[in-house]
C-alpha positions as CSV (number, residue, x, y, z in Angstrom):
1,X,4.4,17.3,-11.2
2,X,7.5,15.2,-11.8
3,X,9.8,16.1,-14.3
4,X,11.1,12.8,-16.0
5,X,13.6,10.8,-14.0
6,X,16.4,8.9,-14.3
7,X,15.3,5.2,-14.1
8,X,18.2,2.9,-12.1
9,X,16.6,-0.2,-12.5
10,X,13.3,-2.2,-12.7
11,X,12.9,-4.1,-9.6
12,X,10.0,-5.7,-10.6
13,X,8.6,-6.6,-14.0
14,X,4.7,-7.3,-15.0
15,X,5.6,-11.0,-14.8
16,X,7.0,-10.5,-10.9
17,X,4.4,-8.3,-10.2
18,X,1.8,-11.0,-10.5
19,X,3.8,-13.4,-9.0
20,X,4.5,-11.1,-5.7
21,X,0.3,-10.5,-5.9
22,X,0.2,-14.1,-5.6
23,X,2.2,-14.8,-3.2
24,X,1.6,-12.4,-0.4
25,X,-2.1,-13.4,-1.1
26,X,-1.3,-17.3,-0.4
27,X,0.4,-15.3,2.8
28,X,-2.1,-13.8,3.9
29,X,-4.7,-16.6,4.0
30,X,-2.1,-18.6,5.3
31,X,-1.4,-16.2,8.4
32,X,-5.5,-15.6,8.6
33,X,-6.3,-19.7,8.2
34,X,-8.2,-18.5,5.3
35,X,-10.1,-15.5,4.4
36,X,-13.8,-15.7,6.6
37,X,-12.7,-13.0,9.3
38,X,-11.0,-10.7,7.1
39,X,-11.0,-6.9,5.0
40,X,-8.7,-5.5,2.9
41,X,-8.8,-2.1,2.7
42,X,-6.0,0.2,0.7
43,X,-4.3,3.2,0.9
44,X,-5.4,5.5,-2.1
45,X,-4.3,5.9,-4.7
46,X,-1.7,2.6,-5.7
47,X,-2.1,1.0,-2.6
48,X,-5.9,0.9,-3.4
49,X,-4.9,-0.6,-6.5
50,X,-2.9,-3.0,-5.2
51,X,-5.3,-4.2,-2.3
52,X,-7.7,-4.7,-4.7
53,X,-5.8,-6.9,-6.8
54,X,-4.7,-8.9,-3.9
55,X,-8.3,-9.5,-2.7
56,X,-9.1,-10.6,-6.8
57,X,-6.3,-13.4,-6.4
58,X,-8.0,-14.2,-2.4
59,X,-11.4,-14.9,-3.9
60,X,-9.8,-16.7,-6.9
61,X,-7.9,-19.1,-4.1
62,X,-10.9,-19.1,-1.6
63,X,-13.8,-19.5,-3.9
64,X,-15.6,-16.0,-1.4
65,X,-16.3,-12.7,-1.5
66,X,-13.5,-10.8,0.7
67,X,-14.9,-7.2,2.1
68,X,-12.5,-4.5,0.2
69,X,-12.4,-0.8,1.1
70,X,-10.6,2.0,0.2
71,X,-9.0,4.9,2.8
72,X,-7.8,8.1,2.0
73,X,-5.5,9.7,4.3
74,X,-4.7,12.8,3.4
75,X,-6.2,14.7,6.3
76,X,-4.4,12.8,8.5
77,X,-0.7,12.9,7.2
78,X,1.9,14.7,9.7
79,X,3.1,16.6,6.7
80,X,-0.3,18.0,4.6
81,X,0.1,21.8,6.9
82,X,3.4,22.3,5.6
83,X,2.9,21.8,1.8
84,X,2.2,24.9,0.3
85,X,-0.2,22.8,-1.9
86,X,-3.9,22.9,-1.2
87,X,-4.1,18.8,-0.5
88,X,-6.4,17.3,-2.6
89,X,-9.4,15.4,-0.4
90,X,-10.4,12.3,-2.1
91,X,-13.2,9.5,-1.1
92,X,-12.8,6.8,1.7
93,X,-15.0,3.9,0.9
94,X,-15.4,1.4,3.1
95,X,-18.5,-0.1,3.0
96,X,-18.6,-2.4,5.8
97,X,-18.3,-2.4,9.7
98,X,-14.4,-3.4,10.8
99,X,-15.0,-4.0,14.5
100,X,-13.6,-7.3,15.5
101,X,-12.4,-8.3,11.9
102,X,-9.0,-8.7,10.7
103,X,-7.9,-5.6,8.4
104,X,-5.4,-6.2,6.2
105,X,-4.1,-2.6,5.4
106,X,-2.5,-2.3,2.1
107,X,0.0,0.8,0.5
108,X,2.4,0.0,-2.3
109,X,5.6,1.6,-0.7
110,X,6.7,1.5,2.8
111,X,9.3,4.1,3.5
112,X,9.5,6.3,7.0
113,X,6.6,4.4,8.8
114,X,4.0,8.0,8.6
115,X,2.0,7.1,5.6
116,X,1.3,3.9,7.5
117,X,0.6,5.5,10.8
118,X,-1.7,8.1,8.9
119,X,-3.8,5.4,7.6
120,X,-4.2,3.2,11.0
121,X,-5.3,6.5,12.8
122,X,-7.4,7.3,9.9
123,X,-8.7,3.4,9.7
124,X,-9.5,3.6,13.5
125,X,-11.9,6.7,12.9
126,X,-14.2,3.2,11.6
127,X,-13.9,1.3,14.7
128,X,-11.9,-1.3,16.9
129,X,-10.4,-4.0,14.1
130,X,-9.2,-7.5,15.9
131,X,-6.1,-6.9,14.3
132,X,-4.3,-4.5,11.5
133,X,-2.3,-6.3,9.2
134,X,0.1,-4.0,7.1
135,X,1.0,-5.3,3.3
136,X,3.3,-3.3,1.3
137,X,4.5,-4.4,-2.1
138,X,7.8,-2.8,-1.5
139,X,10.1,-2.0,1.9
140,X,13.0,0.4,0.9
141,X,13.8,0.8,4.4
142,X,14.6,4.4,6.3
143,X,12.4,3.8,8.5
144,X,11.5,6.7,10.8
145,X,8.8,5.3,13.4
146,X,8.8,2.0,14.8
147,X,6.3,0.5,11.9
148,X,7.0,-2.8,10.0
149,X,4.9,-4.8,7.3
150,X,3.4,-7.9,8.2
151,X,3.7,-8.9,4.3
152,X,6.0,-7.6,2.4
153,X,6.7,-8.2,-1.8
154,X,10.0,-7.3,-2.1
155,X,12.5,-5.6,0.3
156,X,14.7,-3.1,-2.2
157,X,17.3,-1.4,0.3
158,X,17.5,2.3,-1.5
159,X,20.0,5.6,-0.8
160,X,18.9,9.0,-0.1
161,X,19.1,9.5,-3.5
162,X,17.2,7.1,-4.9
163,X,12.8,6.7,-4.9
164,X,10.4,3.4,-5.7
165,X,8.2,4.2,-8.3
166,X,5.5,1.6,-8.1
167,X,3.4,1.7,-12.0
168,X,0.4,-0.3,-12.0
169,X,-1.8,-0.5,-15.9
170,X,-4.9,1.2,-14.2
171,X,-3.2,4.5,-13.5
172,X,0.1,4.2,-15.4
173,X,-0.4,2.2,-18.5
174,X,2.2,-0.5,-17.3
175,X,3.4,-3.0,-14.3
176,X,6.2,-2.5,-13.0
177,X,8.6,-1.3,-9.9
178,X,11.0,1.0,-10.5
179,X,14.3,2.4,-8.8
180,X,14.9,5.7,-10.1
181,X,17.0,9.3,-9.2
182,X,15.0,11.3,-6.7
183,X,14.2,14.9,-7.9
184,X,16.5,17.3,-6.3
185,X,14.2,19.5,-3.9
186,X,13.4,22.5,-5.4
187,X,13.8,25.6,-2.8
């Protein structure tokens, strides 16, 4: 667990949060010429929350149903065989066949490029998608593979010192984006 950090700034308020939701949703139907060959499926935990939230304001701006899913990628991060941590396996739900769809892939941050990576190998596990579309409410650059959003809510340039905490009112109690002190490793 976190100890409490230092908080820079606030990127993003609940106000700007909707407003981003909004927009890269008119982008996306934009980009897709509307919503009838598309998915959205997120990247547990906030990017789940934010994908779903994103296909709310769709349906409200296409009057239809848009197929939603959610992938967990734990299993296939680069990373979970050198935490010490026993990583914690959660549910993928995605309840509908992705061959020759659009998927619009979802995760709240977008940082090195592997959490994305992890979740198109884990999304290919499900089939052969027309396309993969990646959404991420924030870029803070750093990028360590060649991976770049397709839709992207805000771009906040950060230091090595620095994290985005994304806080949505269904796991955090409030809306917001954060830029706060990263936690010095711990050895």
């Amino acid at each position: 667990m976190k100890m409490s950090q230092k908080i820079i700034a606030k990127i993003i308020d609940d106000e700007g949060l909707k407003r981003t939701i909004t927009r890269l949703a008119h982008e996306i139907i934009e980009r897709n010429r509307g919503a009838d060959r598309i998915a959205v499926v997120g990247v547990r935990t906030r990017g789940a929350t934010l994908a779903e939230r994103i296909v709310n304001k769709i349906e409200e701006i296409e009057q239809k149903k848009v197929p939603f899913g959610i992938l967990d990628i734990t299993l296939y991060r680069d990373d979970f065989r050198k935490r010490l941590k026993q990583p914690i396996v959660q549910r993928t739900d995605i309840p509908f066949h992705i061959d020759g769809i659009d998927v619009i892939l979802v995760d709240d941050v977008l940082y090195t490029g592997r959490t994305a990576r992890a979740a198109m190998d884990a999304l290919m596990d499900f089939g052969r998608p027309e396309s993969v579309q990646l959404v991420v409410l924030v870029d803070r650059g750093h990028r360590e593979l060649p991976i770049h959003a397709d839709y992207v809510g805000k771009n906040i340039p950060t230091s090595v010192g620095e994290e985005i905490q994304v806080r949505f009112l269904e796991t955090d109690k409030e809306d917001c984006v954060l830029l706060v002190e990263a936690p010095e490793e711990e050895n």
